[in-house]
PDB file of N, CA, C and O in Angstrom, chain B, residues numbered from 101:
ATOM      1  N   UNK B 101      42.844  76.213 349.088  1.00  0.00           N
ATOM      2  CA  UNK B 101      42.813  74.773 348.948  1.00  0.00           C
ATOM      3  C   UNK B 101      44.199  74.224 348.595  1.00  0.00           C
ATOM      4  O   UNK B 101      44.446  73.071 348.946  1.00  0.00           O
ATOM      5  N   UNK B 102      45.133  74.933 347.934  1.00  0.00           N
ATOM      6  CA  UNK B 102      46.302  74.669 347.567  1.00  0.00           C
ATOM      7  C   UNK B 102      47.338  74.620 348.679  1.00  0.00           C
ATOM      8  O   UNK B 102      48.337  73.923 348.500  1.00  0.00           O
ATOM      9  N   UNK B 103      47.186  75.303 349.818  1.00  0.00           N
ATOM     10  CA  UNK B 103      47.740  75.429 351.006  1.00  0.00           C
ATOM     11  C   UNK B 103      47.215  73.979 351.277  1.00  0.00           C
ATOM     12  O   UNK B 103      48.139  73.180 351.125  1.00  0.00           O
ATOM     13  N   UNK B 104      45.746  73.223 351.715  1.00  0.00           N
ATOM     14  CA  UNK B 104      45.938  72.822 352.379  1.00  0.00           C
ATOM     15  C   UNK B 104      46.225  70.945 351.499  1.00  0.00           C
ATOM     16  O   UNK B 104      46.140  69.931 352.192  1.00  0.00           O
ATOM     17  N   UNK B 105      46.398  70.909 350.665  1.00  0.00           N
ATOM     18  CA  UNK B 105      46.778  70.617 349.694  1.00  0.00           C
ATOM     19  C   UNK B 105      48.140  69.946 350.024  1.00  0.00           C
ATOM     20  O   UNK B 105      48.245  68.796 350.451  1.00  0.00           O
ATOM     21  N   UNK B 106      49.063  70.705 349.804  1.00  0.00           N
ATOM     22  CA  UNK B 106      50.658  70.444 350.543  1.00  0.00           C
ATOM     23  C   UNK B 106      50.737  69.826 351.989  1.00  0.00           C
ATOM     24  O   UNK B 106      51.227  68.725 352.243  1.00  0.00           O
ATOM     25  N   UNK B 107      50.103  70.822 353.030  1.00  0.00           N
ATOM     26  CA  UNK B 107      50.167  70.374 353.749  1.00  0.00           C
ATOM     27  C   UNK B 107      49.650  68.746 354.024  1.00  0.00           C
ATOM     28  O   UNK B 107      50.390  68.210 354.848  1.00  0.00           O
ATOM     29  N   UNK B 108      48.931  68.150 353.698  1.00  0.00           N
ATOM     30  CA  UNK B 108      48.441  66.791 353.440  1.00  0.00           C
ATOM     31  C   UNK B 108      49.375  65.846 352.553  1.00  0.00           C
ATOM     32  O   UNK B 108      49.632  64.655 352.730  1.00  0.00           O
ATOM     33  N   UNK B 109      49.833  66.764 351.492  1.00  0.00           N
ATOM     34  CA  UNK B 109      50.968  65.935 350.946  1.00  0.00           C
ATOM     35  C   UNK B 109      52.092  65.691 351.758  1.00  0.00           C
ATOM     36  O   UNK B 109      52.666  64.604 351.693  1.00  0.00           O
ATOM     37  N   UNK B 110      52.439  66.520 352.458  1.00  0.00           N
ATOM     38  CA  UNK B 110      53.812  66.754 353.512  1.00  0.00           C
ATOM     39  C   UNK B 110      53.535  66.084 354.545  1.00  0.00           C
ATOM     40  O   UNK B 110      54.516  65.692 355.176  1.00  0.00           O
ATOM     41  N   UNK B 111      52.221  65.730 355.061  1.00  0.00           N
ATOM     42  CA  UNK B 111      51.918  64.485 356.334  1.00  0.00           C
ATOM     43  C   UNK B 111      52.115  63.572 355.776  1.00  0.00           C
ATOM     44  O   UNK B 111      53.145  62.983 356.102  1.00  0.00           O
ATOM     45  N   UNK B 112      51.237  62.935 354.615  1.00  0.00           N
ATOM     46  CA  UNK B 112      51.316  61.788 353.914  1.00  0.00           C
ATOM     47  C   UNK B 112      52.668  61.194 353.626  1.00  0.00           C
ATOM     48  O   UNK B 112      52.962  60.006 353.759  1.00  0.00           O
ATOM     49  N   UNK B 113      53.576  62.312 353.152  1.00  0.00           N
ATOM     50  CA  UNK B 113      54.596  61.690 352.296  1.00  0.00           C
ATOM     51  C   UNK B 113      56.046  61.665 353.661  1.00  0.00           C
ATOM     52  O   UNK B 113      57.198  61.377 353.338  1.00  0.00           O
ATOM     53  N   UNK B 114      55.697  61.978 354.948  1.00  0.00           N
ATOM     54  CA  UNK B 114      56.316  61.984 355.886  1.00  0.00           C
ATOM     55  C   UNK B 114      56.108  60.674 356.672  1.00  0.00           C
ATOM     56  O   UNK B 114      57.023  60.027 357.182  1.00  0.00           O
ATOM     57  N   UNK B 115      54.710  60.335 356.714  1.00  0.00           N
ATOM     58  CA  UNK B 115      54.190  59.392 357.321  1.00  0.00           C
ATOM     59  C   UNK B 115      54.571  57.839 356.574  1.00  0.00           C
ATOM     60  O   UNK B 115      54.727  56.780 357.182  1.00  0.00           O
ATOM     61  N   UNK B 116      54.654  58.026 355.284  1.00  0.00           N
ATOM     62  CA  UNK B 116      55.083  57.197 354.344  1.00  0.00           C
ATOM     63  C   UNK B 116      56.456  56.874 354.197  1.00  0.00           C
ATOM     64  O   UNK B 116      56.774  55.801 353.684  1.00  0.00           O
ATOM     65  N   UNK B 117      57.449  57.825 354.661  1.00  0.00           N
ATOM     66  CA  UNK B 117      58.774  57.530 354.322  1.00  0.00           C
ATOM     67  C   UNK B 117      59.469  56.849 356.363  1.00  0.00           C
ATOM     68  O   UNK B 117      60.537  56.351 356.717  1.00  0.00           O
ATOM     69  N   UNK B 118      58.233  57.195 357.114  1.00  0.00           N
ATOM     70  CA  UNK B 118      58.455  56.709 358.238  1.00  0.00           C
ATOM     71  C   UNK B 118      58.326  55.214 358.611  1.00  0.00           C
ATOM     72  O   UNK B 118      59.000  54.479 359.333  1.00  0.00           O
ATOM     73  N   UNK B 119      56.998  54.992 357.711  1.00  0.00           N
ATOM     74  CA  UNK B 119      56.639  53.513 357.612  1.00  0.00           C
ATOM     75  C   UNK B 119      57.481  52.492 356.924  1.00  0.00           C
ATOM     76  O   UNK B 119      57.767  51.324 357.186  1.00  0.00           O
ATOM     77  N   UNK B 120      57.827  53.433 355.818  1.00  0.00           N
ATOM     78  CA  UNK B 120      58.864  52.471 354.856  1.00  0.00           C
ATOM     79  C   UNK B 120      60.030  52.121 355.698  1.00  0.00           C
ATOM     80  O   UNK B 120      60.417  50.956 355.785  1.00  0.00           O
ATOM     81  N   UNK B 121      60.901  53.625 356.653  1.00  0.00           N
ATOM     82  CA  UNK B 121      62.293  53.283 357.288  1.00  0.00           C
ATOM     83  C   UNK B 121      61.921  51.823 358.238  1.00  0.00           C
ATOM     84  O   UNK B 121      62.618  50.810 358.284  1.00  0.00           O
ATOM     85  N   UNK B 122      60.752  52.042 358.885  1.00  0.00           N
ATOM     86  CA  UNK B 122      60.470  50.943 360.152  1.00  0.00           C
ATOM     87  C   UNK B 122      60.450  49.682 359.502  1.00  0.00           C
ATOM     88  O   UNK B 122      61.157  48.804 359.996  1.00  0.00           O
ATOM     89  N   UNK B 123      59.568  49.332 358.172  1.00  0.00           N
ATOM     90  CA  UNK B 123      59.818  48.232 357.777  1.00  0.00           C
ATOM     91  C   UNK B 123      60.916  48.046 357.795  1.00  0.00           C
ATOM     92  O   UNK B 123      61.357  47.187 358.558  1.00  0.00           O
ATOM     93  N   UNK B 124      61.767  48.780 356.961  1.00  0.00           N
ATOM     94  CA  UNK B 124      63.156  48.360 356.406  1.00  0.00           C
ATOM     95  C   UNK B 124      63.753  47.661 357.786  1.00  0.00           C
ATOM     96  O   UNK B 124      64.039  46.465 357.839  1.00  0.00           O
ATOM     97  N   UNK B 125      63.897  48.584 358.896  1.00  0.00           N
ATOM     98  CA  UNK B 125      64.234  48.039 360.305  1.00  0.00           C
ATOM     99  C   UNK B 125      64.103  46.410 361.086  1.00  0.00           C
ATOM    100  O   UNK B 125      64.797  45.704 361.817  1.00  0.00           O
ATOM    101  N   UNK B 126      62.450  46.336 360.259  1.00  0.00           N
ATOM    102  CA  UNK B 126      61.832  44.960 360.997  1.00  0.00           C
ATOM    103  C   UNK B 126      62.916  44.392 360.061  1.00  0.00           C
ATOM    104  O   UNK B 126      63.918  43.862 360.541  1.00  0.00           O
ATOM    105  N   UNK B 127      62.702  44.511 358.532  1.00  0.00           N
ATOM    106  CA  UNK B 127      63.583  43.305 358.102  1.00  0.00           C
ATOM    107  C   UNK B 127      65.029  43.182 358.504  1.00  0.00           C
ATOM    108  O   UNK B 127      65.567  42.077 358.439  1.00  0.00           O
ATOM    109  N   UNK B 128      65.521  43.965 358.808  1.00  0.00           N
ATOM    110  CA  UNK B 128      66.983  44.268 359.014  1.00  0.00           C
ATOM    111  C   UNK B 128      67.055  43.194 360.398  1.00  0.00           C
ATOM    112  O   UNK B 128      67.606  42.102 360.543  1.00  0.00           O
ATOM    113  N   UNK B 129      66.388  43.886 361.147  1.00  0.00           N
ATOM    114  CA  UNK B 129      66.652  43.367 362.798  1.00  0.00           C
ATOM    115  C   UNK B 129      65.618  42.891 363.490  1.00  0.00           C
ATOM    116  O   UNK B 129      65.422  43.205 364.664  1.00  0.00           O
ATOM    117  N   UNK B 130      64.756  41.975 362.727  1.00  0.00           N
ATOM    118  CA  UNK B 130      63.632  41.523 362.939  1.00  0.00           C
ATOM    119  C   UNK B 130      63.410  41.156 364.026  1.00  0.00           C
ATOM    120  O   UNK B 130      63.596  40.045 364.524  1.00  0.00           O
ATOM    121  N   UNK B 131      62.772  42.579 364.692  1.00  0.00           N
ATOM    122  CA  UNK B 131      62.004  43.493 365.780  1.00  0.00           C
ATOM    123  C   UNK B 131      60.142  43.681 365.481  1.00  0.00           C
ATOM    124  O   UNK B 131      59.506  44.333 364.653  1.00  0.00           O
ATOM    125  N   UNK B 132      59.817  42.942 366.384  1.00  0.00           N
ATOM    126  CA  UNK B 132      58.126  42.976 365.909  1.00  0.00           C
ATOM    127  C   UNK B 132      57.854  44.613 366.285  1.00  0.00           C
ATOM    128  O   UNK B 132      57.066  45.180 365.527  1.00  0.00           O
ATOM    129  N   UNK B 133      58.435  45.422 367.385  1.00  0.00           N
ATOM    130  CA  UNK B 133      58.049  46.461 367.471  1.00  0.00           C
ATOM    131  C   UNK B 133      58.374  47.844 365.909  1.00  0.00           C
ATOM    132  O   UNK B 133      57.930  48.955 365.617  1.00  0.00           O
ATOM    133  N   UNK B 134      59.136  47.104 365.467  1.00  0.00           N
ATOM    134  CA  UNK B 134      59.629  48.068 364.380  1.00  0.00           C
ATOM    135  C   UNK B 134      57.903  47.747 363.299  1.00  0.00           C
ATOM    136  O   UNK B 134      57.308  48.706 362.809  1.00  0.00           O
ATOM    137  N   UNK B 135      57.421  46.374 363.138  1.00  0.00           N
ATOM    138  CA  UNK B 135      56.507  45.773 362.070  1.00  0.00           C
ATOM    139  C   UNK B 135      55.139  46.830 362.735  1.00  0.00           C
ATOM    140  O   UNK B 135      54.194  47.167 362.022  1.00  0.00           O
ATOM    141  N   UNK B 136      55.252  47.183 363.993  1.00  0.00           N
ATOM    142  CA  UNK B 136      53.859  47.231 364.691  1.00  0.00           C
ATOM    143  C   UNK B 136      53.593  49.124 364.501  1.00  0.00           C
ATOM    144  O   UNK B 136      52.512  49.703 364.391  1.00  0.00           O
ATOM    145  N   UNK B 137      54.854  49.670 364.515  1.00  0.00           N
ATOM    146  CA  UNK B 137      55.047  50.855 364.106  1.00  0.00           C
ATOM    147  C   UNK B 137      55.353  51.060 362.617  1.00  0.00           C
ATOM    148  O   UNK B 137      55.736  52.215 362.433  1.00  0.00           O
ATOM    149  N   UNK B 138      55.324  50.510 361.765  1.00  0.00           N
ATOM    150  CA  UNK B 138      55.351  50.353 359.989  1.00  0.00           C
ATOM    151  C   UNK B 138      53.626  50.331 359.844  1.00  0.00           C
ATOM    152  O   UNK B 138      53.251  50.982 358.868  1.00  0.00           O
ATOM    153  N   UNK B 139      52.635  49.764 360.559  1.00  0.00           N
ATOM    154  CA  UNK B 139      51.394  49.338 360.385  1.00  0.00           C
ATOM    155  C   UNK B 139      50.936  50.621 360.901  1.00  0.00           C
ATOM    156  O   UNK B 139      50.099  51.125 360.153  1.00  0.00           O
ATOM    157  N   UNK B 140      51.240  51.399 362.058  1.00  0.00           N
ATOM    158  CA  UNK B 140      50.642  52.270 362.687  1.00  0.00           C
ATOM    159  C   UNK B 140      50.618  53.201 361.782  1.00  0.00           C
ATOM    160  O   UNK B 140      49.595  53.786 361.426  1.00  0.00           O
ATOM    161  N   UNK B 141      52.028  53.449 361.242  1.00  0.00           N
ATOM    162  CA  UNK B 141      52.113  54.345 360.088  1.00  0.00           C
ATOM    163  C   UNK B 141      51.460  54.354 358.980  1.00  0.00           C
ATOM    164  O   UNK B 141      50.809  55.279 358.495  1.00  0.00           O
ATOM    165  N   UNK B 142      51.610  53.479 358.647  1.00  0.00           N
ATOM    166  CA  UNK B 142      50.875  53.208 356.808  1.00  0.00           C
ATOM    167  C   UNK B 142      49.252  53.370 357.021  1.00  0.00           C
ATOM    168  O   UNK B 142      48.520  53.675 356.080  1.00  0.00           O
ATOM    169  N   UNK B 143      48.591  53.053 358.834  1.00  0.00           N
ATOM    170  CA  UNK B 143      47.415  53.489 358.731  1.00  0.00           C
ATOM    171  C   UNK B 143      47.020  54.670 358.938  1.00  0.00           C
ATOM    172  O   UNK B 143      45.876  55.045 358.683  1.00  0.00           O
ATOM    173  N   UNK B 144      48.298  55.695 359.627  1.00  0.00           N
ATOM    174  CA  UNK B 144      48.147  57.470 359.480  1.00  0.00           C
ATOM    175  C   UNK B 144      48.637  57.572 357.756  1.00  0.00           C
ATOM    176  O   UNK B 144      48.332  58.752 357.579  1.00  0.00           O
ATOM    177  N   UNK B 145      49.066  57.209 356.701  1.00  0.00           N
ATOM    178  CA  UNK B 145      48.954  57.664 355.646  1.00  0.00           C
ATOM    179  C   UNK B 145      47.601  57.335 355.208  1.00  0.00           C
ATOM    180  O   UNK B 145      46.999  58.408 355.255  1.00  0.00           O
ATOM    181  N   UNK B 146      46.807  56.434 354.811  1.00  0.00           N
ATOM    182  CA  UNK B 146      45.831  56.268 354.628  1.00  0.00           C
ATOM    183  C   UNK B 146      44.333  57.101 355.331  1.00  0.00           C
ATOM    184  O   UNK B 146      43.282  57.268 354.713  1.00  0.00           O
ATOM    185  N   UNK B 147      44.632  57.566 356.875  1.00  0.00           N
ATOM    186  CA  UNK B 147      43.752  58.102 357.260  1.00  0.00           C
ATOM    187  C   UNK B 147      44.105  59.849 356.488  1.00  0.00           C
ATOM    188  O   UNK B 147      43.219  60.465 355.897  1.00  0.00           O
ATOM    189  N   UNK B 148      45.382  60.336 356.645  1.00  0.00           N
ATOM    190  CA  UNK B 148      45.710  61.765 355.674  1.00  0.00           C
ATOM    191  C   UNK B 148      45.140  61.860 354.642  1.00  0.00           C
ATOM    192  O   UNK B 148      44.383  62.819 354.488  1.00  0.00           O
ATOM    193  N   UNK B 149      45.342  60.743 353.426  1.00  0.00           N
ATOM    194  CA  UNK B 149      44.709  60.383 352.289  1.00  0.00           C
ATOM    195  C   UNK B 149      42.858  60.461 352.382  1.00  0.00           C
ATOM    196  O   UNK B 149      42.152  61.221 351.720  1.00  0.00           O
ATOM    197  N   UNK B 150      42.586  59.867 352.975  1.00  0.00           N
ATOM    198  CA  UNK B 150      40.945  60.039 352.801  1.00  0.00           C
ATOM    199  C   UNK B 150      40.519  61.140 353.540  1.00  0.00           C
ATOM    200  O   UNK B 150      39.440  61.630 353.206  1.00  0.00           O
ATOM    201  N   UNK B 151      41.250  61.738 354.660  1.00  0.00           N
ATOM    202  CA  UNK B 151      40.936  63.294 354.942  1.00  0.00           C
ATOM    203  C   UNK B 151      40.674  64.393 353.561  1.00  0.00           C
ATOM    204  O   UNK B 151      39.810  65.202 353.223  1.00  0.00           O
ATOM    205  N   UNK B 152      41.777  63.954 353.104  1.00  0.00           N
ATOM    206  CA  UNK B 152      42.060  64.799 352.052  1.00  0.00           C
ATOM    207  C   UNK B 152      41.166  64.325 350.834  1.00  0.00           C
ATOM    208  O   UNK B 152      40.351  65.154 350.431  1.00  0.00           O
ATOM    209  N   UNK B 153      41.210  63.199 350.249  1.00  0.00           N
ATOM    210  CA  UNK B 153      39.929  63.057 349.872  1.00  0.00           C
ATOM    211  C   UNK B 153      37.969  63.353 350.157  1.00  0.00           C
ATOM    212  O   UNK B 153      37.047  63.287 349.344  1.00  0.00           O
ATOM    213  N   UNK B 154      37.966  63.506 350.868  1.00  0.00           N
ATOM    214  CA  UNK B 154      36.741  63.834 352.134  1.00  0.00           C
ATOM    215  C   UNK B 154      36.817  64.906 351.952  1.00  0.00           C
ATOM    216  O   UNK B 154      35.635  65.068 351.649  1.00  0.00           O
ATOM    217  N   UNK B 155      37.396  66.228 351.840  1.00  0.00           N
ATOM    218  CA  UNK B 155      37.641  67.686 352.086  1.00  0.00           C
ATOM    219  C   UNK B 155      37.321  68.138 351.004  1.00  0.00           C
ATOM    220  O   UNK B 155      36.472  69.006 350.801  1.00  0.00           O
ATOM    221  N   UNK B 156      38.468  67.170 349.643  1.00  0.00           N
ATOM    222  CA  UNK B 156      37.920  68.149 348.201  1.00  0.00           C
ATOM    223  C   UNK B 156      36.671  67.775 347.900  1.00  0.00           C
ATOM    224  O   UNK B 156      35.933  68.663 347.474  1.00  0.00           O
ATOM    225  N   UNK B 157      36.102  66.346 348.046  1.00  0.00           N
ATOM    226  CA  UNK B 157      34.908  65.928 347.223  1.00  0.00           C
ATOM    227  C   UNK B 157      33.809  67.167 348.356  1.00  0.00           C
ATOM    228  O   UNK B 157      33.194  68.088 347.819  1.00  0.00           O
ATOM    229  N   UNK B 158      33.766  66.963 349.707  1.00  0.00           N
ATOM    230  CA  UNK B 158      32.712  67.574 350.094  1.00  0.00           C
ATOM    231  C   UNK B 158      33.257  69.273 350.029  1.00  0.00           C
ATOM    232  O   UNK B 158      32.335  70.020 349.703  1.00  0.00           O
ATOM    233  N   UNK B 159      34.180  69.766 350.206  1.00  0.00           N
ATOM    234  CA  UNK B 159      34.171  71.095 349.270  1.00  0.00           C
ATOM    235  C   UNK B 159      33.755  71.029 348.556  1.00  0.00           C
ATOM    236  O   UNK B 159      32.705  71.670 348.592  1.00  0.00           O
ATOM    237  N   UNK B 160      33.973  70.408 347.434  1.00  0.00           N
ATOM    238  CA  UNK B 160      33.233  70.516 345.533  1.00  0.00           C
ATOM    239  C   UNK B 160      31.797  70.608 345.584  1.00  0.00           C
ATOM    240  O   UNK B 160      31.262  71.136 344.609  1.00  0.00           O
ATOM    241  N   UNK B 161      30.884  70.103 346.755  1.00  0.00           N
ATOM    242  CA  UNK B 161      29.606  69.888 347.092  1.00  0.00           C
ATOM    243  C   UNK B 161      29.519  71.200 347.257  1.00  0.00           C
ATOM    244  O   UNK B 161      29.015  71.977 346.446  1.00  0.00           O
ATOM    245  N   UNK B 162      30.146  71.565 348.608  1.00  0.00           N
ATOM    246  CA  UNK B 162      29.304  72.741 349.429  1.00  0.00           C
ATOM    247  C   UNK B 162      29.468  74.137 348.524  1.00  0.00           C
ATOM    248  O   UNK B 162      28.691  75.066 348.743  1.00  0.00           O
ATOM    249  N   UNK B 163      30.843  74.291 347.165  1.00  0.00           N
ATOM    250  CA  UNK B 163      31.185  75.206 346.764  1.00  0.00           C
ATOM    251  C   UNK B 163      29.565  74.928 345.491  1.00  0.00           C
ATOM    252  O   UNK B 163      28.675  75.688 345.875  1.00  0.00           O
ATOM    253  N   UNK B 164      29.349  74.545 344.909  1.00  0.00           N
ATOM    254  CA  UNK B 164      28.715  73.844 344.267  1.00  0.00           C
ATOM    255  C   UNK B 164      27.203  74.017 344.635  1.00  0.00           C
ATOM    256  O   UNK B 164      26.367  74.230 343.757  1.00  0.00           O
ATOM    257  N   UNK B 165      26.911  73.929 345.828  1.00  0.00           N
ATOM    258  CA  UNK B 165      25.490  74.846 346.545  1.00  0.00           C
ATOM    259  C   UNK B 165      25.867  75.780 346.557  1.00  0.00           C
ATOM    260  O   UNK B 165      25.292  76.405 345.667  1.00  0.00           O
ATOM    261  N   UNK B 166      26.774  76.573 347.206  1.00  0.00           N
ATOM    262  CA  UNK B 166      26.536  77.811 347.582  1.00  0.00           C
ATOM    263  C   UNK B 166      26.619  78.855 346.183  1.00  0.00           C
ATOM    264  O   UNK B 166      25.681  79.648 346.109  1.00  0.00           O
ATOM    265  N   UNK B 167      27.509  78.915 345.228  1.00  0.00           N
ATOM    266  CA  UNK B 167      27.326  79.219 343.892  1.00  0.00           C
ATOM    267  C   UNK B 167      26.183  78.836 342.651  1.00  0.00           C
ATOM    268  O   UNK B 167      26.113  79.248 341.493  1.00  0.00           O
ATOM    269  N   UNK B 168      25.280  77.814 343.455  1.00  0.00           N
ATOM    270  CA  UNK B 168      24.009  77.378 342.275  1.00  0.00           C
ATOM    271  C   UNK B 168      23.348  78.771 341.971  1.00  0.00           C
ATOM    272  O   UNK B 168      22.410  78.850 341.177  1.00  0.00           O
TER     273      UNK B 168
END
């Protein structure tokens, strides 16, 4: 779980520093395509995030049956 753990942090926090550069871009050189790719992004961090949320809570379930 710790493996996959990182790896989710390392999408997230990739996906996040991608969204942030593009904003920075729109404001810089206010380019709607830079705003439209900042949005695309910030909604692949959010979808990583509730993957990863989704995984431990329903792990914690299934580990949780199968050990009762």
């Amino acid at each position: 779980m710790t493996i996959f753990r990182w790896i989710i942090g390392v999408i997230a926090a990739l996906l996040a520093s991608g969204a942030l550069i593009s904003f920075v871009l729109f404001i810089a050189f206010d380019i709607n395509v830079w705003l439209d790719r900042a949005r695309t992004l910030r909604r692949g961090v959010y979808m990583a995030l509730l993957l990863w949320f989704n995984v431990e809570v329903w792990g914690r379930v299934i580990w949780t049956l199968v050990t009762w």
